[in-house]
C-alpha positions as CSV (number, residue, x, y, z in Angstrom):
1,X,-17.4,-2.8,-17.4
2,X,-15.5,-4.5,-14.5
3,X,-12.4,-5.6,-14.8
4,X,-10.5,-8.1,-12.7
5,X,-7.5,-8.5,-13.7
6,X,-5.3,-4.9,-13.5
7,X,-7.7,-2.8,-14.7
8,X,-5.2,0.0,-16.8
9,X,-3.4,-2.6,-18.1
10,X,-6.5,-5.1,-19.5
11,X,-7.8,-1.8,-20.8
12,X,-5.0,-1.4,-23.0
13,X,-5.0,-5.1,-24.0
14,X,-8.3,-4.6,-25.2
15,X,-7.5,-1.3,-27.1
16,X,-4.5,-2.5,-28.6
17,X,-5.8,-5.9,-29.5
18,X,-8.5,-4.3,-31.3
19,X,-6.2,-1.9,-32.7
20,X,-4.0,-4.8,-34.4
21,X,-7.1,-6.5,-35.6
22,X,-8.3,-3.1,-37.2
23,X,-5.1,-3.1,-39.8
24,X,-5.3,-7.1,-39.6
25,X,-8.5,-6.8,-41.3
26,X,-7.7,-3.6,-43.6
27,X,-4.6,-5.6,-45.0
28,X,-6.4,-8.4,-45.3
29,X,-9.2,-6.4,-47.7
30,X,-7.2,-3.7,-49.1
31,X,-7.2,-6.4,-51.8
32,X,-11.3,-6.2,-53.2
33,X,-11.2,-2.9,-54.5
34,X,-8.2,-3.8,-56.6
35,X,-9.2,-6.6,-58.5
36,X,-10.8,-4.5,-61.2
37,X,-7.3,-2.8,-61.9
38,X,-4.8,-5.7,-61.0
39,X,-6.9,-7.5,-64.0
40,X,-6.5,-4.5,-66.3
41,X,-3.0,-4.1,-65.3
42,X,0.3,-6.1,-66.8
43,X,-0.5,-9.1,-64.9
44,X,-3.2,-9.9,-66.8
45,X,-5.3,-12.2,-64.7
46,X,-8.6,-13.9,-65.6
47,X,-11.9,-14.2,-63.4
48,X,-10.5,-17.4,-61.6
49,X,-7.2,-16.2,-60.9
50,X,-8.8,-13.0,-59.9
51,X,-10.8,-14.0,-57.5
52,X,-8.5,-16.3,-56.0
53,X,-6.0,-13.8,-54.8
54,X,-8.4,-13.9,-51.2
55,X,-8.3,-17.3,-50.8
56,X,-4.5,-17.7,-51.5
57,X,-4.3,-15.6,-48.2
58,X,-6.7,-17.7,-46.8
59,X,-5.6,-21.4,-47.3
60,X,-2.1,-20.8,-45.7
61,X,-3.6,-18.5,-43.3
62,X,-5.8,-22.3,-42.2
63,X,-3.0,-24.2,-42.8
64,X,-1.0,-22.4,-40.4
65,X,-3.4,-21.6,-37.3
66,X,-3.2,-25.4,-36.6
67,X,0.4,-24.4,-35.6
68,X,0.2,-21.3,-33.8
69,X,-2.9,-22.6,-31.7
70,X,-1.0,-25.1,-29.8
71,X,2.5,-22.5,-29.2
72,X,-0.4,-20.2,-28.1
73,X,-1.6,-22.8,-25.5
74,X,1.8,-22.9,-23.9
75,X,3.9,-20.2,-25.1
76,X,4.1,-16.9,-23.9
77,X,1.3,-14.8,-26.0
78,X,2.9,-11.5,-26.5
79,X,5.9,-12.0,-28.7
80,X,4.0,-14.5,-30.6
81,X,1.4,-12.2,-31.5
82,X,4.0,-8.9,-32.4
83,X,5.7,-12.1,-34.3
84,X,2.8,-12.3,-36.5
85,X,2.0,-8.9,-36.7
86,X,5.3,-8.2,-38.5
87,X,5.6,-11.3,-40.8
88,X,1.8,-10.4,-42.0
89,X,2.9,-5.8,-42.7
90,X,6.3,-6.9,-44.7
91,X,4.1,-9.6,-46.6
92,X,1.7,-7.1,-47.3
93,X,3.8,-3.8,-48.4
94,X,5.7,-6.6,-50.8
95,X,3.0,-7.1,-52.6
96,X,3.3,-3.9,-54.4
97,X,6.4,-4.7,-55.7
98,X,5.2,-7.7,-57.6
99,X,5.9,-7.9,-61.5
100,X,3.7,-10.9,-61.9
101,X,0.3,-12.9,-61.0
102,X,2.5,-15.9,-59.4
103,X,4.5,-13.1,-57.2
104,X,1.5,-11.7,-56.1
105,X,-0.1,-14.6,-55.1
106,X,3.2,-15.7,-53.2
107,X,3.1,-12.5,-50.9
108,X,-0.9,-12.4,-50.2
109,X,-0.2,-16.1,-49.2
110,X,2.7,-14.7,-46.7
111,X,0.1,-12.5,-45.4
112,X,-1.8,-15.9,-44.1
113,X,1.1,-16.8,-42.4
114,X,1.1,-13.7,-40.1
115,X,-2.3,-13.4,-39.5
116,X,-2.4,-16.9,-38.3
117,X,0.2,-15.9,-35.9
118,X,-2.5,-13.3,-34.5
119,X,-6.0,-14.7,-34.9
120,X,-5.6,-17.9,-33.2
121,X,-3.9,-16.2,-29.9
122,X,-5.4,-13.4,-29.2
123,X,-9.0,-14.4,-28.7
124,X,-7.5,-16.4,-26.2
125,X,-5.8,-13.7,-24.4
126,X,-8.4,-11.1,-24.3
127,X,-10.8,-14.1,-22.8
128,X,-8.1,-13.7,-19.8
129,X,-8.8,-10.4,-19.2
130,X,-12.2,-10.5,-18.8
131,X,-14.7,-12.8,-17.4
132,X,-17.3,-14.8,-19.3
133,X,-20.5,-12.6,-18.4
134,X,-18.5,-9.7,-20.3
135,X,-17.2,-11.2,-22.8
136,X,-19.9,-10.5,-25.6
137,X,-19.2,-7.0,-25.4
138,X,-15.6,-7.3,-25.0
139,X,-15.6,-9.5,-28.2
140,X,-17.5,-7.3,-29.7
141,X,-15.8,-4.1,-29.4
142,X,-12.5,-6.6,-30.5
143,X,-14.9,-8.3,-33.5
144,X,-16.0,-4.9,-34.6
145,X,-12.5,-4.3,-36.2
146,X,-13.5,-7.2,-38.8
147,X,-16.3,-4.8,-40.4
148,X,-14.8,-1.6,-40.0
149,X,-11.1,-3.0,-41.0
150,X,-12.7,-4.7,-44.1
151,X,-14.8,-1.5,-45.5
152,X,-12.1,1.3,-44.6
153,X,-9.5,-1.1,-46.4
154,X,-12.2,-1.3,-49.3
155,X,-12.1,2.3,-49.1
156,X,-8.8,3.1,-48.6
157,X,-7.8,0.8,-51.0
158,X,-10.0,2.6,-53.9
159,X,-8.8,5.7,-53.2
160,X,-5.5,5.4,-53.4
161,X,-5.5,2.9,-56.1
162,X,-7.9,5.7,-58.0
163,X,-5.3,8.6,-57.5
164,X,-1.8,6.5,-57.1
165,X,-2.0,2.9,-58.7
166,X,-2.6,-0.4,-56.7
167,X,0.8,-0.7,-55.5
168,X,0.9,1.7,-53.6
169,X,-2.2,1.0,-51.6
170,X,-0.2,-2.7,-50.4
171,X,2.3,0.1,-49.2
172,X,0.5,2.6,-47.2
173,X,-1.9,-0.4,-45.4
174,X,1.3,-2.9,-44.6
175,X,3.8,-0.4,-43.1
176,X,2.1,0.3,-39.9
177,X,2.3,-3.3,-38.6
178,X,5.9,-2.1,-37.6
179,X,4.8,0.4,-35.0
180,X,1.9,-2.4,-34.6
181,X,4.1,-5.3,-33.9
182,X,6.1,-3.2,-30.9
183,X,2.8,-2.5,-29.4
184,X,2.0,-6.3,-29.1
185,X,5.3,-6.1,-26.8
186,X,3.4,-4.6,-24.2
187,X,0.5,-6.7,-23.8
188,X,0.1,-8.6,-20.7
189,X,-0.6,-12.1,-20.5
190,X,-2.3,-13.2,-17.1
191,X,-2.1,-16.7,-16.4
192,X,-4.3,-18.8,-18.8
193,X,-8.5,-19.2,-17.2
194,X,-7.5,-16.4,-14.4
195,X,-11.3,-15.1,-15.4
196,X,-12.9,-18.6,-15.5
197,X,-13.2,-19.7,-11.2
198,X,-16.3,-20.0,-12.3
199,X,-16.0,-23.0,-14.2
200,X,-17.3,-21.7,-17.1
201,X,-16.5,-23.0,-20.6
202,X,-15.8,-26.4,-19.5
203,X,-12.8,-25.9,-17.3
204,X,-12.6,-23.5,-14.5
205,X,-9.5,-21.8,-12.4
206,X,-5.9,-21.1,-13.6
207,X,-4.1,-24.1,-15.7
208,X,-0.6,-24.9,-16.6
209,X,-0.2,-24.9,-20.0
210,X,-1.4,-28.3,-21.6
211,X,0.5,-30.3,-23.3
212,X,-1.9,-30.4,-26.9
213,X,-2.3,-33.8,-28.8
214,X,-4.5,-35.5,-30.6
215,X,-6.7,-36.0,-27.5
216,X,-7.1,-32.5,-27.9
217,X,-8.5,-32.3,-31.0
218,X,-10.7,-35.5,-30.5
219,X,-12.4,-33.7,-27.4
220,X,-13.4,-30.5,-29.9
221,X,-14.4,-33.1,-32.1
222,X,-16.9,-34.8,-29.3
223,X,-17.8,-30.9,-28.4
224,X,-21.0,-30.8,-29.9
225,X,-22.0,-27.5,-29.2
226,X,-18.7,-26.4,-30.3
227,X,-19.2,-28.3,-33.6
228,X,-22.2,-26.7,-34.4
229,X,-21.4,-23.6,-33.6
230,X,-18.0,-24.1,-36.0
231,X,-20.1,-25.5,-38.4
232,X,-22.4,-22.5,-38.7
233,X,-19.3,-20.3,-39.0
234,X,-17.9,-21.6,-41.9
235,X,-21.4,-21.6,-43.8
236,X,-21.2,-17.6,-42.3
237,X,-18.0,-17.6,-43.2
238,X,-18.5,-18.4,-46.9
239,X,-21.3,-16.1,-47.4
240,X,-19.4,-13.0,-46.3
241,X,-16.1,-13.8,-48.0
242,X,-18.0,-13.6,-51.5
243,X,-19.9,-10.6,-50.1
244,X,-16.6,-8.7,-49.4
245,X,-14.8,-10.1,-52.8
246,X,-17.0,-9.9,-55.5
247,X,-19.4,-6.8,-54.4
248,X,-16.9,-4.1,-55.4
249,X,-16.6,-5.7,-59.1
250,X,-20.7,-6.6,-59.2
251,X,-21.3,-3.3,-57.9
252,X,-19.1,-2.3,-60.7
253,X,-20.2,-4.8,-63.5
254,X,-23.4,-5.5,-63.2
255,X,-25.2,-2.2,-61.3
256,X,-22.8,0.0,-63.4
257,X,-21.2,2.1,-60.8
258,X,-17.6,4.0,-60.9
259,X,-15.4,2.0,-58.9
260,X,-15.2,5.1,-56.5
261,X,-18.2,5.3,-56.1
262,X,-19.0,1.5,-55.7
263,X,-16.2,1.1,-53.3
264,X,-16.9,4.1,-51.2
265,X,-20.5,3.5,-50.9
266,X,-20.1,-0.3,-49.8
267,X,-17.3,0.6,-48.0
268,X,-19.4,3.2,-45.8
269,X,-22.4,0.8,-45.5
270,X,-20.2,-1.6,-44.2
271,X,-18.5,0.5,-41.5
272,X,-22.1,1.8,-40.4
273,X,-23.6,-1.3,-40.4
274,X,-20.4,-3.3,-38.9
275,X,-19.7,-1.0,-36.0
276,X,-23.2,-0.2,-35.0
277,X,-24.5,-4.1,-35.2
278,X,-21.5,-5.9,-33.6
279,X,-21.7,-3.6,-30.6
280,X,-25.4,-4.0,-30.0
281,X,-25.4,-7.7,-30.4
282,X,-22.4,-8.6,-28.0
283,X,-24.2,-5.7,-25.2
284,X,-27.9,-7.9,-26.3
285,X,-26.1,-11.1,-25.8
286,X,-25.1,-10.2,-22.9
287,X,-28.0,-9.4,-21.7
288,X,-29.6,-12.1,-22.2
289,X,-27.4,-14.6,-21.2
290,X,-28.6,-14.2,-17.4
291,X,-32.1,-15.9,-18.8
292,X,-30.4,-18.5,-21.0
293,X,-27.0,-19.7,-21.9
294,X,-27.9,-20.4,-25.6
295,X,-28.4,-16.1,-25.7
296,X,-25.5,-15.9,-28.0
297,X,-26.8,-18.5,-30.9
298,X,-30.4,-17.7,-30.3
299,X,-29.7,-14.3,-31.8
300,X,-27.2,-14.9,-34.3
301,X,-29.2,-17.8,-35.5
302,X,-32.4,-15.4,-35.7
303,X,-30.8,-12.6,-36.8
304,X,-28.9,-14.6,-39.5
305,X,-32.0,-16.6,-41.2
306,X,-33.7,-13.1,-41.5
307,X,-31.2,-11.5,-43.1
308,X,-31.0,-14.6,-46.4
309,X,-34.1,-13.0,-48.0
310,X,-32.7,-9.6,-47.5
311,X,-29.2,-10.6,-48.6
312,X,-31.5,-12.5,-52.2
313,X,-33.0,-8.9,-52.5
314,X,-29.9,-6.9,-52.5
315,X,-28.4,-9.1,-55.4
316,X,-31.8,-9.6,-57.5
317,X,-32.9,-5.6,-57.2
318,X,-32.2,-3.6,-60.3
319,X,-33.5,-0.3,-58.5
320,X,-30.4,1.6,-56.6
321,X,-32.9,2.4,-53.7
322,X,-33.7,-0.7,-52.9
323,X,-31.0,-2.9,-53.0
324,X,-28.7,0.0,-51.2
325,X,-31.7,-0.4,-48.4
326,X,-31.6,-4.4,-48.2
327,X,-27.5,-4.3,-48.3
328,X,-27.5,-1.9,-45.1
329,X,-30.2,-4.0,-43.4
330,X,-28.8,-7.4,-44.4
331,X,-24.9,-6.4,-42.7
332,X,-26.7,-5.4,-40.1
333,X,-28.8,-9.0,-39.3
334,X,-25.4,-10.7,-40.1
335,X,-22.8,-8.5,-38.2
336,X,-24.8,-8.8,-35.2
337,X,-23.6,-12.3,-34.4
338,X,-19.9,-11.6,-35.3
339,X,-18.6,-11.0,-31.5
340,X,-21.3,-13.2,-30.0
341,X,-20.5,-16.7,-31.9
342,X,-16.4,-16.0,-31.3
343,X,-17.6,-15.7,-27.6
344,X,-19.8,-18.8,-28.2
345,X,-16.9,-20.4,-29.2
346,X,-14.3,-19.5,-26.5
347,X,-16.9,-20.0,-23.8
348,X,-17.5,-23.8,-25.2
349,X,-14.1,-25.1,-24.5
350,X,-11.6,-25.2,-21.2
351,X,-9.3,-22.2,-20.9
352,X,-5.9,-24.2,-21.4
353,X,-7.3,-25.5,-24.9
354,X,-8.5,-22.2,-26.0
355,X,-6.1,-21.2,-28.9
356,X,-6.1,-25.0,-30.2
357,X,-10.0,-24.7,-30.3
358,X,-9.8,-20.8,-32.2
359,X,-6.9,-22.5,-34.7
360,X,-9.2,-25.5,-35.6
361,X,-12.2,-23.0,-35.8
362,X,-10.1,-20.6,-38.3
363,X,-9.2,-24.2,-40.0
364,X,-12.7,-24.8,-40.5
365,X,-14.1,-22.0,-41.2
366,X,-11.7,-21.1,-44.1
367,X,-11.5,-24.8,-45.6
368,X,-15.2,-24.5,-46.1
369,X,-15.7,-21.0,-46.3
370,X,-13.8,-17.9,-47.3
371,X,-11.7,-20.0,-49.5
372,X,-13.8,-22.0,-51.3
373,X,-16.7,-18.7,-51.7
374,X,-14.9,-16.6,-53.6
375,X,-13.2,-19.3,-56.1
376,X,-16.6,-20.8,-56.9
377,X,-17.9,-17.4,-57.6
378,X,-15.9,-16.8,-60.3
379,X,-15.7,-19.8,-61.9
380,X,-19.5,-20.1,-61.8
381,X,-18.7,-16.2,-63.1
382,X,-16.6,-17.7,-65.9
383,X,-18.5,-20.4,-67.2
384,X,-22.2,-18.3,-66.6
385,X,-22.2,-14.9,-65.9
386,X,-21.2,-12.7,-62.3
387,X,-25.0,-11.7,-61.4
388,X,-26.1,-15.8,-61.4
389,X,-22.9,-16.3,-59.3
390,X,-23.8,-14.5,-56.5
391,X,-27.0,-15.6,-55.7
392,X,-24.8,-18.6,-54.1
393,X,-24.4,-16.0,-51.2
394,X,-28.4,-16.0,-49.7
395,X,-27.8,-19.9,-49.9
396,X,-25.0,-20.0,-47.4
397,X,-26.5,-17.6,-45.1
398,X,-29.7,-19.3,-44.5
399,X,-27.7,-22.3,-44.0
400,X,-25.5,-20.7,-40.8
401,X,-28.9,-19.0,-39.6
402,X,-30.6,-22.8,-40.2
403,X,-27.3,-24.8,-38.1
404,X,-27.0,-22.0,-35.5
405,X,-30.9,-22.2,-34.4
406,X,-30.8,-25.5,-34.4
407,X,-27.9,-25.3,-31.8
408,X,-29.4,-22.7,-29.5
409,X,-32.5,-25.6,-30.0
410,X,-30.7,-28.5,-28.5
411,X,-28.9,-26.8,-26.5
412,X,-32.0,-25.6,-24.6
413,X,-33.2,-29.5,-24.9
414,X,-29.7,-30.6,-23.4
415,X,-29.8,-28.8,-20.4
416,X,-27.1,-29.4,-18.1
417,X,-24.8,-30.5,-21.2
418,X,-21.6,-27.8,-21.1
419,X,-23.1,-25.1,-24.1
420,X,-21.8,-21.7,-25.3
């Protein structure tokens, strides 16, 4: 894969961008495969409180981006992004000191804080370092960190809390940021669209560093592609945080399995599934961007309406064989569009705006997705019973597959129109 901008070092911007996101997204799901025992534990927490422990991460982790995004359009990157790294591993390793619910929701929430830091920036960053034909794969290889991160800290997070206690799993997952943070240190950061001569995304050749307003915003809001594609996210979004919150415990529940086994088994599904699709999509969508520029949503909007009935199967089959079978081939329809719609998204704004556009995507995203998803679940959970709850999930991902098509749609109707 060429590389234009000092090959050694982009390289290792790629590897330790992906590197940071790997722990970013095992910290951030260490917490699933704990709920079962935080809510036998002291603590004592019911279905709503349970279930919420996610989004309390998630709502300050929304509320923040807004605030990074801008510093990350015309601040230096690096230190920004080590910044977050280490507010997000101290956040997390408190956690398993807390003596009660309101003390562990406080430090999950810190979490968002860090991870805000990182997930708004560095998008923006690694779409410096490599030019907008390459940038599929390059997302992702950076994007497969969110499967694999998410399953191994499922994993990791049952087996330790099966042999050790749920503390101790917020330990061993948040002390690595340290080493993680002075890594971030070495990053380069090449002036902002050095990969983008080309025009592409809707501004073209090196910028100074914008000053961001609310003419900012209003031009992502007059973005229509970029709308869309946001738009689609967030219904995404909402589907796969329930998916990655509630499975261990319905696995658990309602199928019957040990929690080792439950957690192992979706944990390994997930990293298969998650690491195999994302690569493949990003190298198809690359691919196929030479025919048409709407190669990105066409297959995440296929890929994604294909994989609702699956997704209804897995949570309606009582028979271990074949809702095991539509869970693997359901992650893999839905992880394939996980590098292409981040690139969609970077490629549909200017480079000096980029980090502003990622922070109001995260915003979005979250305020209608992964926040909401999980919350609603259980207090449908509450009020009904867990295996109703669910079947929310197939809903919101035939809506993304529904929005996204549409997009790649108009945008093949718009023609010359700036598209992703």
């Amino acid at each position: 894969m060429p590389e234009a901008t000092g090959a050694g070092r982009v390289r290792q911007g790629l590897i330790v961008l992906t590197l940071i996101n790997l722990f970013n997204y095992l910290d951030r799901f260490v917490v699933p495969s704990l709920l079962e025992s935080i809510k036998k534990s002291e603590l004592h927490p019911s279905d709503t409180q349970l279930f919420s422990l996610v989004p309390a991460f998630t709502v300050v982790y929304m509320l923040a981006a807004p605030v990074f995004g801008p510093l990350g359009d015309r601040r230096a990157r690096p230190p920004l992004i080590a910044l977050g790294v280490l507010i997000w591993s101290v956040a997390t390793a408190l956690g398993g000191f807390a003596r009660s619910y309101a003390t562990l929701f406080l430090a999950r929430a810190t979490v968002g804080v860090g991870e805000a830091a990182y997930g708004t920036i560095a998008p923006s960053l690694l779409a410096d370092y490599y030019p907008r034909q390459y940038r599929g794969r390059v997302f992702s290889i950076f994007f497969a960190a969110i499967p694999v991160g998410s399953a191994l800290g499922i994993q990791l997070g049952g087996l330790v809390d099966a042999h050790f206690g749920w503390r101790r799993a917020f330990f061993i997952v948040g002390i690595p940021g340290l080493l993680l943070a002075a890594l971030a240190l070495t990053l380069r950061d090449p002036p902002r669209g050095a990969q983008d001569a080309d025009g592409g995304g809707g501004g073209g050749g090196s910028q100074a560093p914008p000053r961001v307003g609310w003419s900012s915003y209003a031009a992502l809001a007059r973005n229509r592609p970029y709308v869309l594609t946001v738009l689609g996210y967030a219904a995404y979004t909402f589907a796969l945080g329930g998916i990655v919150t509630v499975m261990p415990s319905f696995l658990q529940r309602i199928r019957g399995l040990p929690e080792i086994q439950a957690t192992f088994r979706l944990g390994a599904a997930t990293v298969a599934t998650g690491l195999v699709a994302t690569l493949v999509g990003g190298w198809l969508g690359d691919r196929l961007l030479s025919r048409t520029r709407q190669a990105y949503l066409w297959l995440s909007g296929l890929a994604t309406l294909v994989a609702a009935p699956l997704a209804l199967l897995a949570l309606a089959a009582a028979a271990p064989a074949v809702y095991w079978t539509s869970i693997v081939a359901a992650e893999l329809l839905l992880f394939a569009s996980t590098g292409l719609i981040n690139s969609a998204i970077i490629n549909a704004v200017p480079p000096a705006t980029r980090a502003t556009a990622v922070a109001v995507s995260i915003l979005a995203i979250h305020l209608f997705g992964d926040v909401p998803s999980p919350t609603i679940i259980g207090v449908i959970s509450d009020a009904s019973s867990l295996a109703r709850a669910v079947l929310i999930i197939p809903v919101a991902v035939l809506v993304a597959g529904v929005i996204w098509t549409y997009a790649a749609w108009r945008g093949e109707r718009a023609g010359g129109e700036p598209t992703p």
